[in-house]
C-alpha positions as CSV (number, residue, x, y, z in Angstrom):
1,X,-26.3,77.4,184.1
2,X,-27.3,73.8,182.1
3,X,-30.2,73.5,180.0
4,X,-31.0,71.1,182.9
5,X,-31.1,74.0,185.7
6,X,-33.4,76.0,183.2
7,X,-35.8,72.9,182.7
8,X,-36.4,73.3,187.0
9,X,-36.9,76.9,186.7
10,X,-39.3,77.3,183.8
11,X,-41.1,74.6,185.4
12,X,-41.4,75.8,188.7
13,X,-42.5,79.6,187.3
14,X,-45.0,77.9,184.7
15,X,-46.9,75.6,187.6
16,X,-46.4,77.9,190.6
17,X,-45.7,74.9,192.6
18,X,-42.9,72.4,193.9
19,X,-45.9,69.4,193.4
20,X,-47.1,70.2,190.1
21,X,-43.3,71.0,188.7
22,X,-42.2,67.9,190.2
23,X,-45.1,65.8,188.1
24,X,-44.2,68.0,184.7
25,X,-40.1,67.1,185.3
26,X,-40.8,63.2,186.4
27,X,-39.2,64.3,189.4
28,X,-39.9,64.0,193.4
29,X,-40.9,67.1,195.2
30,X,-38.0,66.7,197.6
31,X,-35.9,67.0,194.4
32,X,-37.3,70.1,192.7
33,X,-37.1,71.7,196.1
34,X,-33.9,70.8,196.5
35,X,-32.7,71.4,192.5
36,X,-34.1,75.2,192.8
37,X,-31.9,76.3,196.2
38,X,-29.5,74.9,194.3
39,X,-29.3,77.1,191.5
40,X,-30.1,80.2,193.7
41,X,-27.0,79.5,195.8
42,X,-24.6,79.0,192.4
43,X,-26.4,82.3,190.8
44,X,-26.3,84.3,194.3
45,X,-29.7,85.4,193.9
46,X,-33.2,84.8,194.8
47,X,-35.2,83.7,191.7
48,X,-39.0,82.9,193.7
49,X,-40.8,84.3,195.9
50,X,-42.9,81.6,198.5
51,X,-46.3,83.1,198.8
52,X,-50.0,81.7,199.4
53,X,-50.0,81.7,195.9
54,X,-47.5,79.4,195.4
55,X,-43.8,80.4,194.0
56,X,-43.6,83.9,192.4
57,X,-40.6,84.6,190.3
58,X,-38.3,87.8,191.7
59,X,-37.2,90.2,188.9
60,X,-33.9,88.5,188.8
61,X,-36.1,85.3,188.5
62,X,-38.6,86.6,185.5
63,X,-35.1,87.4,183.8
64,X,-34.0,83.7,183.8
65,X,-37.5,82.1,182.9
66,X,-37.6,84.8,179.8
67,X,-33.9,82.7,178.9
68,X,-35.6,79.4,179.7
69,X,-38.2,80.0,177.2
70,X,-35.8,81.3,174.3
71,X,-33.7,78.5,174.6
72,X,-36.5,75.7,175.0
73,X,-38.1,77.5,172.0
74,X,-34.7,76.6,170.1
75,X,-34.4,73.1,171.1
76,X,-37.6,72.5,170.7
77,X,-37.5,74.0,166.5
78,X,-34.1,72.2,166.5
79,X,-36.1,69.1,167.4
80,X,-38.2,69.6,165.0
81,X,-35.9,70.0,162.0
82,X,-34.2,66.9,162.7
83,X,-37.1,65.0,163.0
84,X,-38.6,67.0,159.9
85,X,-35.7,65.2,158.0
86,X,-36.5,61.8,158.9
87,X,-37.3,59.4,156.0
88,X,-38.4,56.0,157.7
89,X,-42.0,55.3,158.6
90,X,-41.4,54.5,161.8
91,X,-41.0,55.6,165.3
92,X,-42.8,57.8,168.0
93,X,-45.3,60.2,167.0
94,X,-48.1,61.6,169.3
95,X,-51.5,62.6,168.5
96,X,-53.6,65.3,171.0
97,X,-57.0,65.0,170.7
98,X,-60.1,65.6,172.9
99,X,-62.2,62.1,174.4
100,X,-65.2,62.7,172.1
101,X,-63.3,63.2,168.9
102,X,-61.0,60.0,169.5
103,X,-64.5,58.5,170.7
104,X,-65.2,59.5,166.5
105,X,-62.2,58.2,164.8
106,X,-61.0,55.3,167.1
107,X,-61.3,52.8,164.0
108,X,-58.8,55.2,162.1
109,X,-56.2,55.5,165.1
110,X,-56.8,51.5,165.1
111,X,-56.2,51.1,161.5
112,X,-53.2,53.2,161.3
113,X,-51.7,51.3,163.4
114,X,-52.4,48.0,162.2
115,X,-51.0,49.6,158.9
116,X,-47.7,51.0,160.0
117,X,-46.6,48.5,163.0
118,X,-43.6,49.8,163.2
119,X,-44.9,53.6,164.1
120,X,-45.1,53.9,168.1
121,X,-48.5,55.5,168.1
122,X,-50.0,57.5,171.5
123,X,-53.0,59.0,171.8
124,X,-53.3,62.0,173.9
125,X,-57.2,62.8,174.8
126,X,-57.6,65.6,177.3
127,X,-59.8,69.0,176.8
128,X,-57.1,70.3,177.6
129,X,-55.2,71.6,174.5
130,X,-51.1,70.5,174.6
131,X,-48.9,72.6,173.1
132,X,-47.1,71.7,170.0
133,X,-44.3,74.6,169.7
134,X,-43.4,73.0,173.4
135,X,-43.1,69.3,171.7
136,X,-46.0,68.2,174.1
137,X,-47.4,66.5,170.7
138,X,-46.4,66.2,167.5
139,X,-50.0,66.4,165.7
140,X,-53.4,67.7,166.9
141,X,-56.9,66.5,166.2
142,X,-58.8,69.8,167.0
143,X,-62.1,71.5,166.7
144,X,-61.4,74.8,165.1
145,X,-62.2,77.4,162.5
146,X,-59.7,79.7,162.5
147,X,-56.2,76.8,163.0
148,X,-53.1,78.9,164.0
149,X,-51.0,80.8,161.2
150,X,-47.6,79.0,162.9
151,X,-49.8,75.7,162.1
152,X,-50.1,73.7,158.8
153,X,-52.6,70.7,158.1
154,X,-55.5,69.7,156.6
155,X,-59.3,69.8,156.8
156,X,-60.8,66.7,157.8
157,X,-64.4,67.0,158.7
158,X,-66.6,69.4,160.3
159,X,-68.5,68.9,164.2
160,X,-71.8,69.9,163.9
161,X,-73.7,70.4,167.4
162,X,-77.3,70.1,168.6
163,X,-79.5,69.6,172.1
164,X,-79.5,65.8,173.2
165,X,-81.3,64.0,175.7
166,X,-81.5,59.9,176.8
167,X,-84.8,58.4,175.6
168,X,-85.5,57.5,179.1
169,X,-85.6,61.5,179.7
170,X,-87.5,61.7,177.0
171,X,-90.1,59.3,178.0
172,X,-90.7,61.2,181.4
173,X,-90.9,64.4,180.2
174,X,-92.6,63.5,177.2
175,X,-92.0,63.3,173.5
176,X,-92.2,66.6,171.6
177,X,-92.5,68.9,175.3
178,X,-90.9,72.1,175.0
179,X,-87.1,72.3,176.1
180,X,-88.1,74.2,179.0
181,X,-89.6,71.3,180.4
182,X,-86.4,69.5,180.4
183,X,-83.8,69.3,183.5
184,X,-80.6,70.7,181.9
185,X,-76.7,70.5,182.4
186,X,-74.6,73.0,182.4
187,X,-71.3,73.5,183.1
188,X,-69.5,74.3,186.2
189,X,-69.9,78.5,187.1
190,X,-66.0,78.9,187.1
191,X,-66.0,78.4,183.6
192,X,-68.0,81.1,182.8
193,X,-70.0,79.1,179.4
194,X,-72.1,82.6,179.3
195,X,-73.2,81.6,175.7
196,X,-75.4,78.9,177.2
197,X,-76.6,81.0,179.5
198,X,-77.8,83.7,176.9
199,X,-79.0,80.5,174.8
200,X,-80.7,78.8,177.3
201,X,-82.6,82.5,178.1
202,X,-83.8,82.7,174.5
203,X,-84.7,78.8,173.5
204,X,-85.7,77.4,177.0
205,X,-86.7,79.9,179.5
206,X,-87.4,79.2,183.1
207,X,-85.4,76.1,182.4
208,X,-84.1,74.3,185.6
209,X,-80.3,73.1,185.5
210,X,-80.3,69.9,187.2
211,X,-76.6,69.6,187.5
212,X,-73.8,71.2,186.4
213,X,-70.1,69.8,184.7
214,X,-67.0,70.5,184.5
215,X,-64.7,70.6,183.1
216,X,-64.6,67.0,181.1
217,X,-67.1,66.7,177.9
218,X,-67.0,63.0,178.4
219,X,-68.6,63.7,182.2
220,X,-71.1,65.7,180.3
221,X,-71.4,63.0,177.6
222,X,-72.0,60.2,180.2
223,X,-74.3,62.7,182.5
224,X,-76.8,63.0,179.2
225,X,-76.8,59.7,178.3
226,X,-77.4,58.8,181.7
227,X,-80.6,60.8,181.8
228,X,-79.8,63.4,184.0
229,X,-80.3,66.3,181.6
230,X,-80.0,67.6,178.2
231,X,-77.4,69.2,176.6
232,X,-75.6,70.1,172.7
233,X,-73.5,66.8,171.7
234,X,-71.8,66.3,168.5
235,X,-74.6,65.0,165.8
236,X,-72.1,61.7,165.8
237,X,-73.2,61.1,169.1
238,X,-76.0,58.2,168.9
239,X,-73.5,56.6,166.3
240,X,-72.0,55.0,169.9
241,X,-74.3,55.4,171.7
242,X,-78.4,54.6,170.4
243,X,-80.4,55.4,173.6
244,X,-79.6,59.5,172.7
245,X,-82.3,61.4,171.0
246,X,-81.8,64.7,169.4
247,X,-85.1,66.9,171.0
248,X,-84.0,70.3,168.9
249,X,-82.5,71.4,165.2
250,X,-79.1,71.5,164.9
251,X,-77.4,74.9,165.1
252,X,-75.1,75.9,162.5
253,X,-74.0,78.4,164.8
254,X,-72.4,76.0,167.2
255,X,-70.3,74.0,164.1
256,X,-66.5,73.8,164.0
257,X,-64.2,72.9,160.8
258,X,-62.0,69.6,162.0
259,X,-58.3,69.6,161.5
260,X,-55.6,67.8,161.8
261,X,-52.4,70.4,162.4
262,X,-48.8,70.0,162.9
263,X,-45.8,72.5,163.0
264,X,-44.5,73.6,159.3
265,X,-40.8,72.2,160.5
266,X,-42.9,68.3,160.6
267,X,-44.8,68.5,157.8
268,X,-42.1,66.5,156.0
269,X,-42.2,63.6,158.4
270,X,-42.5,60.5,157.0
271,X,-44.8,59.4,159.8
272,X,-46.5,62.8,160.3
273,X,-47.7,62.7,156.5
274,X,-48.6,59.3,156.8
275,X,-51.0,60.1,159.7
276,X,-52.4,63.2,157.6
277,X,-52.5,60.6,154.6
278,X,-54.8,57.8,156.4
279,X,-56.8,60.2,158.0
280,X,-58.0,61.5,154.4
281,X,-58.5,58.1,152.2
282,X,-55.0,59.1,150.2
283,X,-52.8,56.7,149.2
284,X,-48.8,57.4,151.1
């Protein structure tokens, strides 16, 4: 087996389905398909199962997705020495992040790139988090207080949270009204945001939830500030958008330390640091 047949296999046991391995390779679903009986036929064996739950690997199967992983794991660190090494400010690096924190800095991504022309700059902003040991990104922009030991960075800011409504909400319900008078959102049940629930039962009981999220913040952001409900936003929050009032204290409890994170093997990076170094005020 190629490190190509591997790619199909890991995909296929990661994302359960032809479909969704298809869109991870940039491949047709006729092709996956086609790529997997493939490599059973050379190997002689059976690596998935079909079920109703989509394509479970066999024993023989979990054996060569276990290989897959070892060896992307080793192209991806070899990856990542080689580009560790790399002296000229310029070329691709990508930057995770979620909506409402690129929402926040947009006039630094803007900047850098006005400053370093020559870096091809993308933006990933998704709540979902991308991986960086799997090369899905080169640096993250992340909400966190506890950043990953295998991670190194630096401490940009801090997110501080607190209960927002629109003012037009705030005109019907009236100003100053309790925050049990208030419709609230909350997030779809599947995602089991218990800690809202046991907030909501302390600080605004009998509260009715008007509509429920999920799983986007920015659908949550536009629902508030369309007067639906209230809900905890970042404090930054009327800095883009004025017609949001905050109706309750902020709570410490809620805060998260920003940082900006990258693997220990790109911390060198000419483009990398650069990033880190903009994002800070320092001079490169």
């Amino acid at each position: 087996m190629d490190w190509d047949d591997l790619r199909y296999v890991l995909a296929i046991g990661r994302d359960k389905t032809l479909s969704r391995a298809a869109e991870r390779l940039g491949a047709t679903h006729t092709t996956v398909g086609r790529r997997l009986r493939s490599i059973e036929q050379t190997l002689g064996v059976r690596l998935f199962d079909q079920t109703p739950e989509g394509f479970i690997a066999t024993a023989a199967g979990v054996e060569v997705i276990e290989a897959a992983e070892r060896v992307e794991a080793e192209m991806h660190a070899l990856e990542a020495r080689v580009l560790g090494r790399d002296a000229q400010l310029e070329g691709k690096l990508r930057v995770a992040t979620m909506d409402m924190l690129f929402r926040r800095y947009h006039e630094r991504f803007a900047s850098f790139a006005a400053r370093y022309p020559k870096v091809e700059l993308t933006v990933l902003s998704s709540d979902v988090e991308l991986s960086l040991t799997r090369r899905e990104a080169d640096v993250v922009l992340r909400m966190t207080n506890t950043p990953p030991e295998y991670l190194v960075g630096r401490k940009i800011g801090r997110v501080d949270f607190a209960v927002f409504a629109a003012k037009s909400l705030v005109d019907r319900v009236g100003e100053g009204a309790p925050l049990s008078a208030f419709p609230w959102l909350h997030w779809d049940e599947r995602m089991e945001m218990r800690w809202l629930d046991e907030w909501l039962a302390k600080n605004a009981p009998d509260a009715k939830i008007a509509l429920r999220v999920g799983p986007n913040t920015d659908a949550m952001y536009d629902a508030v500030s369309a007067g639906i409900g209230a809900h905890f936003l970042a404090t930054f929050a009327p800095e883009h958008d004025p017609s949001l009032v905050q109706i309750a204290p902020t709570d410490p409890a809620f805060g998260r330390d920003l940082w900006l994170l990258t693997l220990k093997d790109l911390r060198a990076t000419s483009r990398v640091r650069a990033l880190m170094d903009h994002f800070t005020g320092t001079v490169l």
